[in-house]
MIBAPA-901686 format. One line per 5 residues: their letters; for each residue z, y, x of N, C-alpha, C. Coordinates in steps of 0.02 Angstrom, whole numbers, plus 50000, padded with zeros to 5 digits. Layout:
N
A> Z:Y:X:Z:Y:X:Z:Y:X; ... .
//
This chain:
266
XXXXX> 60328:54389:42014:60273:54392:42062:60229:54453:42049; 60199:54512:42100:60176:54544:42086:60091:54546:42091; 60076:54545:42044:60014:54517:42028:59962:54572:42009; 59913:54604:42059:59850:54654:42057:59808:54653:41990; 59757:54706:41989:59714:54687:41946:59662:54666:41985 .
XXXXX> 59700:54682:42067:59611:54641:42107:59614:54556:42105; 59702:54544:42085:59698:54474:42090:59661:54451:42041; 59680:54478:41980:59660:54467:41916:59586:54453:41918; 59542:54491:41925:59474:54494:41952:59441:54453:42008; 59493:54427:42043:59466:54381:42099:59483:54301:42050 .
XXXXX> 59538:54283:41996:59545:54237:41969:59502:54213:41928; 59467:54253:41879:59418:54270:41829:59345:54250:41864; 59337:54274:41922:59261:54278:41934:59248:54206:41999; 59308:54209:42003:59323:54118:42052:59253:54064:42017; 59268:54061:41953:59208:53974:41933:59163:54015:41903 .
XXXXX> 59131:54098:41932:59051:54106:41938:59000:54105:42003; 59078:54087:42039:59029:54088:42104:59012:54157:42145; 58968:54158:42191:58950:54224:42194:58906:54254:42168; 58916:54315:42156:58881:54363:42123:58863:54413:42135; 58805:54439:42129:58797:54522:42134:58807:54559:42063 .
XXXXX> 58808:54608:42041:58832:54625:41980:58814:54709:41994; 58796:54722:41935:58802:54816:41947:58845:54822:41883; 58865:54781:41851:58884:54804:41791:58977:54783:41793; 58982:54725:41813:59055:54674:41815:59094:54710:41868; 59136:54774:41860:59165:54810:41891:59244:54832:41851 .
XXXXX> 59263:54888:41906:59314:54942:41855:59310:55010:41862; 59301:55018:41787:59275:55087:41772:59329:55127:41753; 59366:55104:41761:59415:55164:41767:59480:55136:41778; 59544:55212:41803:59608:55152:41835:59590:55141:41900; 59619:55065:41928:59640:55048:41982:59627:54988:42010 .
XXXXX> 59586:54952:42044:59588:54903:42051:59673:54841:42114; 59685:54919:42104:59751:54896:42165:59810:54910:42103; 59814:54937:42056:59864:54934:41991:59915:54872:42005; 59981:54872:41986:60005:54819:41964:59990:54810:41895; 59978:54730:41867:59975:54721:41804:60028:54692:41747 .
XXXXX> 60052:54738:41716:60119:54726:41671:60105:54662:41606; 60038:54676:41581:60003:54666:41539:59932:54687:41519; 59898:54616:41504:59817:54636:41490:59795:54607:41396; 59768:54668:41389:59717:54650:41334:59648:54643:41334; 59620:54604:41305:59535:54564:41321:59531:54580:41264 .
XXXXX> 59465:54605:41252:59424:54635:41210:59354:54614:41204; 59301:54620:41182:59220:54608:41176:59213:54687:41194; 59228:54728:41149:59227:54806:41167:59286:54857:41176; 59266:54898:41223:59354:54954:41239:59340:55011:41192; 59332:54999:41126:59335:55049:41105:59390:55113:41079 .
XXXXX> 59383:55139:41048:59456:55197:41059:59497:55159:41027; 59467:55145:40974:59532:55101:40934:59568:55046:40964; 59534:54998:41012:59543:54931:41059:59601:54978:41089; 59592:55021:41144:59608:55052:41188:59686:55085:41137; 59671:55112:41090:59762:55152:41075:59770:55075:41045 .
XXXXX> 59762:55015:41030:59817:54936:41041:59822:54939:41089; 59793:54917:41148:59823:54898:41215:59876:54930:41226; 59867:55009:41236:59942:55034:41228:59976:55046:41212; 59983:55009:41129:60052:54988:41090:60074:54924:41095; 60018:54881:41123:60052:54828:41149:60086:54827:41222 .
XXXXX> 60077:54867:41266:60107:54874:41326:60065:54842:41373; 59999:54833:41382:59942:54815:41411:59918:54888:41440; 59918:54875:41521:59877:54930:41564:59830:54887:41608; 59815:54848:41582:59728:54823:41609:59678:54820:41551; 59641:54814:41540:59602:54797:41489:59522:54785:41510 .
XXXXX> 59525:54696:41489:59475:54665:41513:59422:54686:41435; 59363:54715:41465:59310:54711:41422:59238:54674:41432; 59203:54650:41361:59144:54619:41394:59069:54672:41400; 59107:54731:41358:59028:54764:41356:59085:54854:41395; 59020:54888:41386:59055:54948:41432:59096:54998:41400 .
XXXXX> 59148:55026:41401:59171:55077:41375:59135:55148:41346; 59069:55151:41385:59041:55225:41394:58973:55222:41360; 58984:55175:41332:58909:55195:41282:58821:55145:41303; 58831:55123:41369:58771:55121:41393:58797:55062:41438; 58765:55016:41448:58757:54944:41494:58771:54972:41552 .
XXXXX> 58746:55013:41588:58740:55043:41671:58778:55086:41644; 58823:55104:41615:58878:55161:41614:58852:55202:41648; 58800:55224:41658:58783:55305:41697:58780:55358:41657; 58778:55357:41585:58794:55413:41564:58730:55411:41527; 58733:55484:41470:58681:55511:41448:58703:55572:41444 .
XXXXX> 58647:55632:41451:58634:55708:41458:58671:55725:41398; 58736:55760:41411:58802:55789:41396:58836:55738:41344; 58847:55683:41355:58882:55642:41335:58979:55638:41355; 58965:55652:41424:59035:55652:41456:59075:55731:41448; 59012:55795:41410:59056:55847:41411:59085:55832:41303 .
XXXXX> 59058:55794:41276:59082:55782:41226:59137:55774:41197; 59181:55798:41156:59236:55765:41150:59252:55704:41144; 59211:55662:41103:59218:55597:41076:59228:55564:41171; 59227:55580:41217:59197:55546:41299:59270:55563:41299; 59278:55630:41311:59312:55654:41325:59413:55635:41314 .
XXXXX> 59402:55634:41246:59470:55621:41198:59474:55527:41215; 59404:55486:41245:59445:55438:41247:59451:55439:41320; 59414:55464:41368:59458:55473:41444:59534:55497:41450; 59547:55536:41394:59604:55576:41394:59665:55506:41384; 59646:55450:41352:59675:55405:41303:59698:55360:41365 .
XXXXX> 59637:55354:41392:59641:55306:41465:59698:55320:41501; 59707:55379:41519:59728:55416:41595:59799:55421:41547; 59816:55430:41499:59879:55460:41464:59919:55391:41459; 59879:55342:41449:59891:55252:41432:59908:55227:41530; 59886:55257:41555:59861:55210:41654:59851:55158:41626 .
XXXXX> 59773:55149:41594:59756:55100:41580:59688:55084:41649; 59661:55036:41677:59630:55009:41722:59599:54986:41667; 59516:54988:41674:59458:54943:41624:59424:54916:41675; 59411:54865:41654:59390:54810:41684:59340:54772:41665; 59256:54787:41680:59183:54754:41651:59194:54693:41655 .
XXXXX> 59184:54649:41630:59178:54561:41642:59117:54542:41586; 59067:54561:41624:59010:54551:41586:58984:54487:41611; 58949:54506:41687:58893:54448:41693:58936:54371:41715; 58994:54387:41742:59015:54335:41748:59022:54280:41726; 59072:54306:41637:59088:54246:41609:59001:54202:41592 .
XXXXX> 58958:54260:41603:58904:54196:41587:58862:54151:41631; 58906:54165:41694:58867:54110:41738:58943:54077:41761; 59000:54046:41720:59027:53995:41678:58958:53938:41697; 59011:53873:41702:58969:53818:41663:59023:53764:41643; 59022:53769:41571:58956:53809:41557:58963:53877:41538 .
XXXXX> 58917:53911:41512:58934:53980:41481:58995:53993:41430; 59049:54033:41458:59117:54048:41428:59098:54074:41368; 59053:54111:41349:59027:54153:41299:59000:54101:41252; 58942:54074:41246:58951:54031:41224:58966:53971:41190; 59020:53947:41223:59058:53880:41237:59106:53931:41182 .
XXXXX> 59122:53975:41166:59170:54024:41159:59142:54013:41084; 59081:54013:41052:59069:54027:40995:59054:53950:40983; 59048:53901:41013:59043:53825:40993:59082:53829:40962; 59155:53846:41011:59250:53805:40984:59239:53839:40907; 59240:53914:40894:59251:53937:40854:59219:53893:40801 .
XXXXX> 59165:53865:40810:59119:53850:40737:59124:53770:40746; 59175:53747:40775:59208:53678:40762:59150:53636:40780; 59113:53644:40832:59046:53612:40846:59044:53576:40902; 59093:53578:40923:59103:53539:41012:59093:53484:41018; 59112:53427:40963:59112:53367:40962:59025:53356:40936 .
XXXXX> 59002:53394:40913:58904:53387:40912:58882:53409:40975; 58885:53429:41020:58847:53503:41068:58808:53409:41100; 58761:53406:41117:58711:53373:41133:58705:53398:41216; 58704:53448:41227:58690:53481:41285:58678:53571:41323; 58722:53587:41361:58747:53640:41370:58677:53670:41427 .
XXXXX> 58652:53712:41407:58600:53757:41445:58615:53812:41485; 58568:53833:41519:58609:53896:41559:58621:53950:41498; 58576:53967:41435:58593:54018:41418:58591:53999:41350; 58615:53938:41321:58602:53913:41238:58656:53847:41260; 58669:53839:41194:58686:53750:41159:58670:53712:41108 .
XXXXX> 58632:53657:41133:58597:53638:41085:58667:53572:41025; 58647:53581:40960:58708:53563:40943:58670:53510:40875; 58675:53446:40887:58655:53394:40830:58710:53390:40765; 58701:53415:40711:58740:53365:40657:58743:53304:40653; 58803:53280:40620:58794:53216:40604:58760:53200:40539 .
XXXXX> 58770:53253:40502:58738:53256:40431:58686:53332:40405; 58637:53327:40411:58602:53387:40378:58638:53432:40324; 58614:53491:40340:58647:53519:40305:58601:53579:40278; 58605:53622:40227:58541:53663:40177:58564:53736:40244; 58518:53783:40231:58518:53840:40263:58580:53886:40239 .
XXXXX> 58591:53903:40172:58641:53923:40135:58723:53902:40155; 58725:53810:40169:58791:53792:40175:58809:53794:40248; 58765:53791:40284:58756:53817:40360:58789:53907:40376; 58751:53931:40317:58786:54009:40345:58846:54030:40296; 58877:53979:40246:58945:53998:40225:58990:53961:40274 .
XXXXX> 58950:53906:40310:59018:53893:40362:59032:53932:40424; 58983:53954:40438:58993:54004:40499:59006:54061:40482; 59007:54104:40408:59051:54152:40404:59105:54140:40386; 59154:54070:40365:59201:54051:40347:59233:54063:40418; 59218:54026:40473:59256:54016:40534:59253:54102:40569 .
XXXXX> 59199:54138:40548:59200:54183:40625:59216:54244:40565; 59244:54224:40500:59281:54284:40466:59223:54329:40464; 59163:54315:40433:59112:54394:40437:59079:54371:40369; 59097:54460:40356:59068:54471:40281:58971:54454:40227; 58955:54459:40295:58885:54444:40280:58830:54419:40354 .
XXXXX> 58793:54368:40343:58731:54381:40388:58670:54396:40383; 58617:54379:40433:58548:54400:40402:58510:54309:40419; 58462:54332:40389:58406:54267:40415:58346:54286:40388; 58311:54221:40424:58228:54236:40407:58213:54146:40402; 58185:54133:40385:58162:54067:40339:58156:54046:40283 .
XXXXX> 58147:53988:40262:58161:53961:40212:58219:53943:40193; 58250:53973:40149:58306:53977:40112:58333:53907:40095; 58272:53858:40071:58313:53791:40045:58301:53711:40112; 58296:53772:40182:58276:53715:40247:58341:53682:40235; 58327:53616:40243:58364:53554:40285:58381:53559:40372 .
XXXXX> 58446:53568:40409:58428:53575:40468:58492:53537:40492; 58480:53497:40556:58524:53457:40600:58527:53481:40666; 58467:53498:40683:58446:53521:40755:58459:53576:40763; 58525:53615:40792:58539:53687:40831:58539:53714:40856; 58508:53765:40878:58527:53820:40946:58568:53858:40926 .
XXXXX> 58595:53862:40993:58679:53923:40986:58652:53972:41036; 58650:54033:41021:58643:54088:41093:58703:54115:41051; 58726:54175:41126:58743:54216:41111:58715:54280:41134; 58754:54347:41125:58741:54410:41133:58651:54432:41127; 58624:54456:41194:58539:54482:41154:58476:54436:41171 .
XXXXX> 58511:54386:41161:58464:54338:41197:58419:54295:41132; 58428:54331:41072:58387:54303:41040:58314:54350:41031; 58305:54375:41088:58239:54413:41099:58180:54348:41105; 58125:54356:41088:58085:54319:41086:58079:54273:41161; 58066:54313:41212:58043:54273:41273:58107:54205:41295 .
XXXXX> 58147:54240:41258:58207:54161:41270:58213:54129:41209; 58200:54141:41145:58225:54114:41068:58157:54065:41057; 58090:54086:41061:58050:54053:41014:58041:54002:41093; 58028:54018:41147:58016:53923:41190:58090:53908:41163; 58138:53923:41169:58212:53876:41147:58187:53842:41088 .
XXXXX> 58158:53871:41042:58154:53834:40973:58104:53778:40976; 58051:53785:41028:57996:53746:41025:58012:53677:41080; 58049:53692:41125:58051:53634:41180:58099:53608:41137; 58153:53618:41109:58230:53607:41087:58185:53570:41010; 58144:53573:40979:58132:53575:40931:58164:53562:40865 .
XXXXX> 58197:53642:40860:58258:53662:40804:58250:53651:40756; 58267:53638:40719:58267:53655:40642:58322:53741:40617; 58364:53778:40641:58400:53828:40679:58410:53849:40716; 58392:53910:40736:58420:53943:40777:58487:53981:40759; 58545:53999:40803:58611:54032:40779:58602:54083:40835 .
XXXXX> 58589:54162:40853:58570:54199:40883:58621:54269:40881; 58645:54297:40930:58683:54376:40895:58632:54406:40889; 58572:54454:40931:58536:54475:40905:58472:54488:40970; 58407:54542:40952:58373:54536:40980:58286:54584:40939; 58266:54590:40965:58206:54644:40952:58182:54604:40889 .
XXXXX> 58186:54643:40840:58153:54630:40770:58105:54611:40773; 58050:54641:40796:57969:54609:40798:57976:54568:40835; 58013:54521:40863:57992:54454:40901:58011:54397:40869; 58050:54385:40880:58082:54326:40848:58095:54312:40780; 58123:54370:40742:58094:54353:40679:58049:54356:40659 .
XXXXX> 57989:54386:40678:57908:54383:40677:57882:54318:40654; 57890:54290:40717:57889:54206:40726:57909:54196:40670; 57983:54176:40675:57994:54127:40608:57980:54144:40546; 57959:54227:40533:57938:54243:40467:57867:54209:40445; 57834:54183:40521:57761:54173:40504:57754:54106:40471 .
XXXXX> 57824:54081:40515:57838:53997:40529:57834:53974:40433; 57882:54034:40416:57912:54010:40354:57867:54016:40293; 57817:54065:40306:57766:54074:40281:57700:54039:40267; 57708:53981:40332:57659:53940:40337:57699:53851:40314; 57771:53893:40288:57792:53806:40259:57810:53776:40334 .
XXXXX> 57818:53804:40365:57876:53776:40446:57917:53802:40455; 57972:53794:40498:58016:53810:40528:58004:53832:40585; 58068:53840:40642:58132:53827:40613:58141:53908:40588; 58212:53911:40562:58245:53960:40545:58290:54012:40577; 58302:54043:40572:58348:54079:40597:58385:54126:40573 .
XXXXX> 58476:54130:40610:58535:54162:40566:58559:54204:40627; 58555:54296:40609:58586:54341:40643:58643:54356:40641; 58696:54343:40703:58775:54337:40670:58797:54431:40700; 58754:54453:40743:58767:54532:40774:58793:54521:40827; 58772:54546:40879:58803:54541:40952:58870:54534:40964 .
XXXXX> 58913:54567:40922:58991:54562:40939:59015:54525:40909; 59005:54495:40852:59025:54431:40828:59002:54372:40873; 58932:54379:40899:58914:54292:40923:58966:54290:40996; 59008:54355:41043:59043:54352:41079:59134:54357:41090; 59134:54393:41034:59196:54381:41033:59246:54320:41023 .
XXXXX> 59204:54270:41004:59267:54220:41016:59257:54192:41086; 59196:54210:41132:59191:54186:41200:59241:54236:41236; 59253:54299:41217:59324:54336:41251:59378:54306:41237; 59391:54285:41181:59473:54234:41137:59470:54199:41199; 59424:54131:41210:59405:54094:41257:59455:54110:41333 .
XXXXX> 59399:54175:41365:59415:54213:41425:59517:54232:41409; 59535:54255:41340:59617:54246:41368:59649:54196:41354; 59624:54145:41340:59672:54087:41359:59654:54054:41408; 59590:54076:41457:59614:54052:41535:59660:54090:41551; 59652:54156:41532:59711:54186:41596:59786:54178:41552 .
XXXXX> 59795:54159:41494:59857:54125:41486:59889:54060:41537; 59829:54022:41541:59847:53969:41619:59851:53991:41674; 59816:54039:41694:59816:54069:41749:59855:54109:41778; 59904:54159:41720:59953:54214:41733:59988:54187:41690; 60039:54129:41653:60096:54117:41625:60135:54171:41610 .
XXXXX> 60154:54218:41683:60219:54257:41664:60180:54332:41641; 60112:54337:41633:60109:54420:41619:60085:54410:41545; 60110:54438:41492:60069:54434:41428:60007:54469:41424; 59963:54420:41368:59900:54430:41383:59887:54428:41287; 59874:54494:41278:59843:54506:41212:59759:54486:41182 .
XXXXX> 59753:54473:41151:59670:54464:41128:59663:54514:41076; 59621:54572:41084:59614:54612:41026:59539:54631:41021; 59526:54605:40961:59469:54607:40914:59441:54657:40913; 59375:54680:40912:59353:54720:40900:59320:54773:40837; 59328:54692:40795:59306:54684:40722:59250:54715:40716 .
XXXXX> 59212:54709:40639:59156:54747:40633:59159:54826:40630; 59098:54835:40663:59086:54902:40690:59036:54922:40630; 58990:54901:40618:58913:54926:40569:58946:54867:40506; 58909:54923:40447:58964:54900:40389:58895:54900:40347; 58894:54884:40280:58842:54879:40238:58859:54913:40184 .
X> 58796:54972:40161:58813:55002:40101:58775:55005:40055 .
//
């Protein structure tokens, strides 16, 4: 069956409904392409991009933009750069088609993104209740701040996180965000209506939210909070995104390639 990347794109964005979007597009390629094979990514970076085409993938679904910037419009001589340049060259040499799938998967319900980092952290059978842009997630058993963040770097494979609290909190009560939504104007009412004992956040403006809880912790309150980095709290919501389209496209193979860590610690 010969199968588009506009189909592909009309399959994917089917259970968000309608949408306006400036961002959930294709930035490069074809949207009329036939598709041999797709790789899903969190990011198309050069390295993402030369797998896809050793795996034999000429679509490549991404969740953030290839070009540096959310609105992909560019910055003042960015595109005469080589680094722009050598990976356009990579694209067009690959007929690779990129493909934004940003805002979509998150108006999912529930949120693919998400729901994406629940499965990963074996939490599904707690989730209490799915929000438009969080999950709130009950233990059955309390657990210390410490044994809380060796299990979530056990499952999501990452070498280190950050936090701000009290080190020896007791916590049952969870919030899950993902990507930058642990900016204050959405993290601290989440923590206060939800009333957390954790927050689990990728990331978000330093002076806000950890502000808060630095004050919290300072004053002998909670709750707490653990920074897992934007591309970790999403990438297993992309894993997620290709095993729908494993149901969805049976006969085209569909790669999942990692983006892994990008910012390293020295």
């Amino acid at each position: 069956m010969r199968v588009t990347v506009q189909d592909i794109i009309n399959r994917l964005t089917e259970p968000a409904g309608f949408l306006e979007s400036k961002v959930d597009r294709v930035t490069a390629g074809s949207a009329e392409a036939v598709v041999h094979g797709i790789a899903v990514t969190f990011a198309a970076s050069y390295s993402v991009l030369q797998r896809a085409v050793e795996v034999g993938a000429n679509l490549v679904i991404t969740h953030e933009g290839a070009f540096y910037s959310h609105q992909e419009e560019g910055y003042e001589g960015v595109e005469a750069s080589p680094v722009f340049q050598d990976k356009l060259r990579l694209m067009e040499s690959g007929d690779l088609t990129i493909y934004r799938f940003h805002d979509a998967p998150h108006r999912y319900v529930p949120d693919i993104m998400t729901q994406g980092l629940v499965q990963a952290l074996d939490w599904e059978v707690y989730v209490d209740k799915h929000l438009k842009a969080a999950a709130i997630v009950t233990l059955p058993e309390e657990m210390s701040l410490p044994d809380i963040a060796e299990h979530v770097k056990r499952k999501l494979n990452l070498p280190y996180l950050r936090y701000v609290g009290n080190r020896s909190s007791i916590c049952s009560r969870i919030g899950i965000t993902v990507g930058y939504r642990g900016g204050g104007a959405h993290a601290i009412p989440l923590c206060l209506k939800e009333s957390l004992d954790l927050l689990i956040a990728g990331e978000g403006p330093e002076w806000e939210t950890p502000e808060y809880m630095g004050d919290a912790a300072a004053q002998g309150r909670g709750p707490s909070l653990l920074l897992l980095g934007h591309a970790a709290s999403e990438e297993p919501g992309m894993a997620c995104v290709a095993d729908r389209l494993r149901e969805f496209f049976p006969g085209i193979p569909i790669h999942y390639i990692p983006s892994g860590p990008l910012i390293r610690v020295i």
